[in-house]
C-alpha positions in Angstrom: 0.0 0.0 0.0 1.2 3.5 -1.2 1.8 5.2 1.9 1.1 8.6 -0.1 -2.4 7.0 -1.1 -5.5 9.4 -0.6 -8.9 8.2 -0.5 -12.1 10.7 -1.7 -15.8 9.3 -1.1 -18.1 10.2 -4.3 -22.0 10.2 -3.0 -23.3 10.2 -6.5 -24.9 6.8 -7.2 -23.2 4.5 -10.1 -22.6 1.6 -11.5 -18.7 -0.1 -11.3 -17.8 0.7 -14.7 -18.8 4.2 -14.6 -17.6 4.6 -10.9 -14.5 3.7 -12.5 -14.2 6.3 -15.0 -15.3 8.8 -13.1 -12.3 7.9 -10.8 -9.6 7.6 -13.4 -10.6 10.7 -15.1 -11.2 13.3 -12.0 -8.3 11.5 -9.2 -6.1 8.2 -10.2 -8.6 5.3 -9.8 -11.2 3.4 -8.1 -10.3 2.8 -4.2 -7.5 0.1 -3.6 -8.2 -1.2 -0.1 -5.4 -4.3 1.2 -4.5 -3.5 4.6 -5.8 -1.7 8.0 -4.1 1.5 7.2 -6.3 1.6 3.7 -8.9 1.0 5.6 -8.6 3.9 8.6 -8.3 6.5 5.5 -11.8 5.3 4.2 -13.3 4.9 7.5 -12.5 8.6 8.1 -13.2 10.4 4.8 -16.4 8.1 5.6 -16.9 10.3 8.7 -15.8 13.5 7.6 -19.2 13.3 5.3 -21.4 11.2 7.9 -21.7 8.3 5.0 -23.1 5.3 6.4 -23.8 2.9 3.4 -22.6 0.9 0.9 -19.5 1.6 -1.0 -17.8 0.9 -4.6 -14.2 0.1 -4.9 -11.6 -0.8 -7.0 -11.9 -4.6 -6.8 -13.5 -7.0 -9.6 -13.1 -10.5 -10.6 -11.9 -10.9 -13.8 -13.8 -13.6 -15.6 -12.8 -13.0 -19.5 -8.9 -13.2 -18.5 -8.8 -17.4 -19.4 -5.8 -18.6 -20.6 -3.3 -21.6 -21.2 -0.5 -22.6 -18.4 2.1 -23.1 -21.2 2.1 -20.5 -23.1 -0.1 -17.6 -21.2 -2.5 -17.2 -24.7 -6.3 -17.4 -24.6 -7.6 -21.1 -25.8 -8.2 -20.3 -29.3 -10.8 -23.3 -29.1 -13.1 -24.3 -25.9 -15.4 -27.4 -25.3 -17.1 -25.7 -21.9 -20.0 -27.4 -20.8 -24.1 -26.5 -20.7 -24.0 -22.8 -18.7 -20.3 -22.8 -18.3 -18.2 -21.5 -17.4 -20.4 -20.1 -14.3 -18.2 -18.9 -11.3 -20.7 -20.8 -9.1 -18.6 -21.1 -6.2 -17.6 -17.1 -6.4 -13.8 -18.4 -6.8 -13.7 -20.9 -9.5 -10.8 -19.7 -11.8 -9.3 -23.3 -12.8 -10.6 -25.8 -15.6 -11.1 -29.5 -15.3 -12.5 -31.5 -17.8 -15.5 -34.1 -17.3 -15.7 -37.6 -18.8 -17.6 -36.7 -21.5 -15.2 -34.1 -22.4 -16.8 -30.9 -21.5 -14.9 -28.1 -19.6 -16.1 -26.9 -16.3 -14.5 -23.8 -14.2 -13.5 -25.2 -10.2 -12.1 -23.5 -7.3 -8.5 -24.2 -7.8 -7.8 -25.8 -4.7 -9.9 -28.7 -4.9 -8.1 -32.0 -5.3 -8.6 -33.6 -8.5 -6.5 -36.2 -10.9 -4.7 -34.2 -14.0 -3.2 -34.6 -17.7 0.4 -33.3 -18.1 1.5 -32.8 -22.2 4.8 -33.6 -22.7 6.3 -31.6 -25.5 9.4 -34.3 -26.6 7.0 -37.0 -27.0 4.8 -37.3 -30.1 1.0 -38.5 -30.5 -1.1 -39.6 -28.2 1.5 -40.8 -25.7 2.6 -36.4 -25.3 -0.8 -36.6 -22.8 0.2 -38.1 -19.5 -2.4 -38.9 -17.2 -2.3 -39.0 -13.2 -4.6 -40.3 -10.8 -3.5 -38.7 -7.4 -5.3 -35.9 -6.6 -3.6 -32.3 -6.5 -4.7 -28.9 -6.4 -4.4 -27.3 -9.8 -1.2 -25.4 -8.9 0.3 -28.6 -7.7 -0.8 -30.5 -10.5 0.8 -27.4 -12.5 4.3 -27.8 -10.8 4.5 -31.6 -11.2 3.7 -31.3 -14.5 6.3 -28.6 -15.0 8.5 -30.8 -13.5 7.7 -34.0 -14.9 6.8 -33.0 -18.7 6.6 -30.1 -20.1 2.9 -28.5 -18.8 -0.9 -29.0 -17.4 -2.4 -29.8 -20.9 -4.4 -27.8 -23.1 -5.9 -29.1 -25.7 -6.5 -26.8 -28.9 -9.0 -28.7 -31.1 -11.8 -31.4 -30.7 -8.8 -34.3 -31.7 -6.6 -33.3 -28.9 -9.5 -33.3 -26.2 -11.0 -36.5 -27.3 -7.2 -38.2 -26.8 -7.4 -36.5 -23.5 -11.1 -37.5 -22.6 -10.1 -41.1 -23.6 -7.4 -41.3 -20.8 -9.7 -39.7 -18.0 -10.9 -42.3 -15.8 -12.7 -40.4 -13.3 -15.6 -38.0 -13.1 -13.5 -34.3 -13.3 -9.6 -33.9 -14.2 -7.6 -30.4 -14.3 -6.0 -29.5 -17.1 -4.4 -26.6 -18.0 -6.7 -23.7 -18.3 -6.8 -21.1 -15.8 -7.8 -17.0 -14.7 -7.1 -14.5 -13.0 -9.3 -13.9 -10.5 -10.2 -10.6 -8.1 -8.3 -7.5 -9.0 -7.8 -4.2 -8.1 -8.8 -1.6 -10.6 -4.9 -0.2 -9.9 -3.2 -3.2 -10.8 -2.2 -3.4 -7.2 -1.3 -7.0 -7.0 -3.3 -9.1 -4.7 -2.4 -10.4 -1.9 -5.1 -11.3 0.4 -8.6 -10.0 1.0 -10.9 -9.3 3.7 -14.3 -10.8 2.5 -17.4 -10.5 4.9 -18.7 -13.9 6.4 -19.9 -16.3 3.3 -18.3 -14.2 1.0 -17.4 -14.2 -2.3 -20.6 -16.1 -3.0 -21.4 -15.3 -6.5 -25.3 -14.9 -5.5 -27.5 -15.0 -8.8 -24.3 -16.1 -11.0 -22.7 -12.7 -12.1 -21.5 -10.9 -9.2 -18.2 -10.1 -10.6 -17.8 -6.1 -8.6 -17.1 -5.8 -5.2 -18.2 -3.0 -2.7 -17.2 -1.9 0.8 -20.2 -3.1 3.2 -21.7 -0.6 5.4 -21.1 -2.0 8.4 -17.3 -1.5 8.0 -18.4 2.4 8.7 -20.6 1.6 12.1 -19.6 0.7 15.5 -19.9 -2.7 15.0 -16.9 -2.5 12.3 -14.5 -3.9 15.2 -16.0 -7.1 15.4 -16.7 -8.0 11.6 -14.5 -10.9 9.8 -13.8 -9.1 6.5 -14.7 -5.6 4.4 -15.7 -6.7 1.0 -18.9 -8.3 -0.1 -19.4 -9.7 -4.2 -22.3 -8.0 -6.1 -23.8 -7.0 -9.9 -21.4 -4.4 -11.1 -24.5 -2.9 -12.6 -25.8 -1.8 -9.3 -25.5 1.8 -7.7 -23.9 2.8 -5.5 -21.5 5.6 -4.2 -18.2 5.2 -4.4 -14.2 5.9 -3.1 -11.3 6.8 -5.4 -7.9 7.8 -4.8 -5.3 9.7 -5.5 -1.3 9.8 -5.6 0.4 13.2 -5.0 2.4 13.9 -8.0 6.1 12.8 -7.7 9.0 15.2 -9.5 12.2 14.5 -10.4 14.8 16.7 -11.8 17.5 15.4 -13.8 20.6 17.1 -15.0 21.1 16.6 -18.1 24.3 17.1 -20.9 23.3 17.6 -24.5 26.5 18.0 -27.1 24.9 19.6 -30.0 25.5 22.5 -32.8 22.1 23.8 -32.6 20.2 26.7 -30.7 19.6 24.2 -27.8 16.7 26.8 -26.4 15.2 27.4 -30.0 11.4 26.4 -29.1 11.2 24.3 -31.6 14.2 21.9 -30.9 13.6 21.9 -27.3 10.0 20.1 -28.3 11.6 18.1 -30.4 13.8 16.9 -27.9 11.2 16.7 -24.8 9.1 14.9 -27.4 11.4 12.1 -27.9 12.7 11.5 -24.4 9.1 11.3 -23.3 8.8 8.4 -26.3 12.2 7.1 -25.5 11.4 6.6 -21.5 8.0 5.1 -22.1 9.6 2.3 -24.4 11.7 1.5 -21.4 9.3 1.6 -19.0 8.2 5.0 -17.6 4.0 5.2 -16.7 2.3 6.8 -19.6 0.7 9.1 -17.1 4.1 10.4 -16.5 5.3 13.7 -17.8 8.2 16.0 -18.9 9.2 19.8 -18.9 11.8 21.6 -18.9 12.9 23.5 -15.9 13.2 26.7 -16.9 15.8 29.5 -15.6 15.0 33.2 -14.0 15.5 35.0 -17.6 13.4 32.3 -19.4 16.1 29.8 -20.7 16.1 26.2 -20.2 20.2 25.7 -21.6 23.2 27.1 -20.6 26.7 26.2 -21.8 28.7 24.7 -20.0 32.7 26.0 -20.1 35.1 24.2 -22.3 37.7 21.8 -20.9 40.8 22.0 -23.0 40.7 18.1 -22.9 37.5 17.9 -24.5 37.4 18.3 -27.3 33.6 19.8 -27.8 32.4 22.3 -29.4 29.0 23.2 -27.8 28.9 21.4 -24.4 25.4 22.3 -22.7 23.2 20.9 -19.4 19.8 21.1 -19.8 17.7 20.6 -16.9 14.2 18.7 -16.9 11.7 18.1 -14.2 9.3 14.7 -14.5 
């Protein structure tokens, strides 16, 4: 958690998706809430305008994010059963396949059999079925460490082979998602859930909000923050903000031109901005020049007989 992070409560009543770009366009986000300290800065700006309900923040479950163990792509081809995949647990972001072949999404930690691939083997012998059940992550490391990967079959050939080595009811293989986020990107690490909660009530509660009890008396004595609901619902909301962070950074420039000609100072701002996002720099990040009392941004910078350098200047630049 950002120690710098600053939480504002918006009463006007909206859905997640519009909570969310109402946050990213007037602050940074939608409300990132992982610890006690998150939580005390809510709790007050709660206060400060007597709000006692329900609250948006930034935390969905993202149920389109499916993908292959080996290779990190989306299955290009799926065999998922009648009214899946269906979240019907609240956490089911793992795929195991039935005996008839049809895909179904399970919590991840539920013990079942699995099919490894192995890549140097060719045919129908490259799909490597075991019996002992394993959580999907450990059926993911022996298979890493046996073979090659969990299995994921691309086309209807490839899961029949696999459907004709299953010899009990569900096996994992190697399809998984992500599952909560925060709106941020903050990574996950744990989260406070009320009692019975996620519980994916009604099938597509994929939003979650701040209960209002987390802003009564009673907030002391409750097991968890965060309830699952429709992200088309209304409700108010929290977003944050981030105090801008500057930087200044001395820079040399060796160059024949007018280094504080307008238009080559642009030119140059321009493509260090491009040049620093390639390597990394947020897109949300910015540069200027610093400029001096009488207006300039360069100065020269005095020869060195051991240089030899013509125009030797330091530019200065705050981000």
């Amino acid at each position: 958690s950002s120690p710098q992070r600053q939480y504002h409560l918006i009463t006007d009543q909206k859905n997640w998706t519009d909570a969310q770009t109402y946050c990213r366009e007037h602050y940074a986000d939608l409300a990132t809430a992982e610890n006690d300290r998150d939580m005390n800065k809510i709790q007050r700006e709660a206060q400060r305008l007597s709000f006692t309900s329900d609250a948006w923040v930034g935390l969905y479950n993202d149920i389109k994010s499916w993908r292959c163990s080996h290779d990190e792509l989306p299955p290009g081809w799926t065999r998922w059963g009648p009214y899946q995949p269906n979240n019907v647990y609240g956490k089911d972001e793992c795929v195991s396949m039935f005996q008839d072949g049809t895909w179904n999404d399970f919590p991840c930690l539920t013990p079942y059999p699995f099919v490894c691939y192995d890549e140097k083997i060719s045919g129908s012998d490259k799909y490597v079925y075991y019996s002992a059940g394993k959580t999907w992550k450990e059926a993911q490391d022996y298979c890493r460490q046996k073979h090659t990967d969990l299995a994921c079959p691309s086309d209807d050939p490839q899961n029949s082979i696999i459907q004709n080595k299953i010899l009990t009811q569900w096996t994992w293989i190697g399809f998984y998602r992500d599952g909560w986020k925060w709106s941020d990107n903050t990574s996950v690490t744990s989260i406070k859930w009320s009692l019975f909660q996620p519980d994916n009530f009604g099938g597509n509660q994929y939003c979650a909000r701040l209960i209002s009890i987390v802003f009564s008396e009673f907030s002391g004595i409750m097991p968890g923050w965060f309830d699952d609901l429709l992200c088309a619902d209304l409700h108010a909301f929290f977003c944050q903000s981030l105090p801008a962070e500057k930087k200044v950074v001395r820079l040399v420039v060796k160059s024949d031109q007018d280094m504080n000609d307008p238009t080559v100072r642009a030119a140059l701002l321009e493509k260090m901005q491009q040049t620093l996002e390639e390597q990394g720099m947020e897109v949300n990040a910015t540069l200027r020049w610093r400029e001096q009392s009488d207006g300039t941004v360069f100065y020269k910078q005095e020869e060195k007989k051991s240089e030899n350098v013509e125009n030797n200047t330091v530019t200065i630049c705050e981000l």
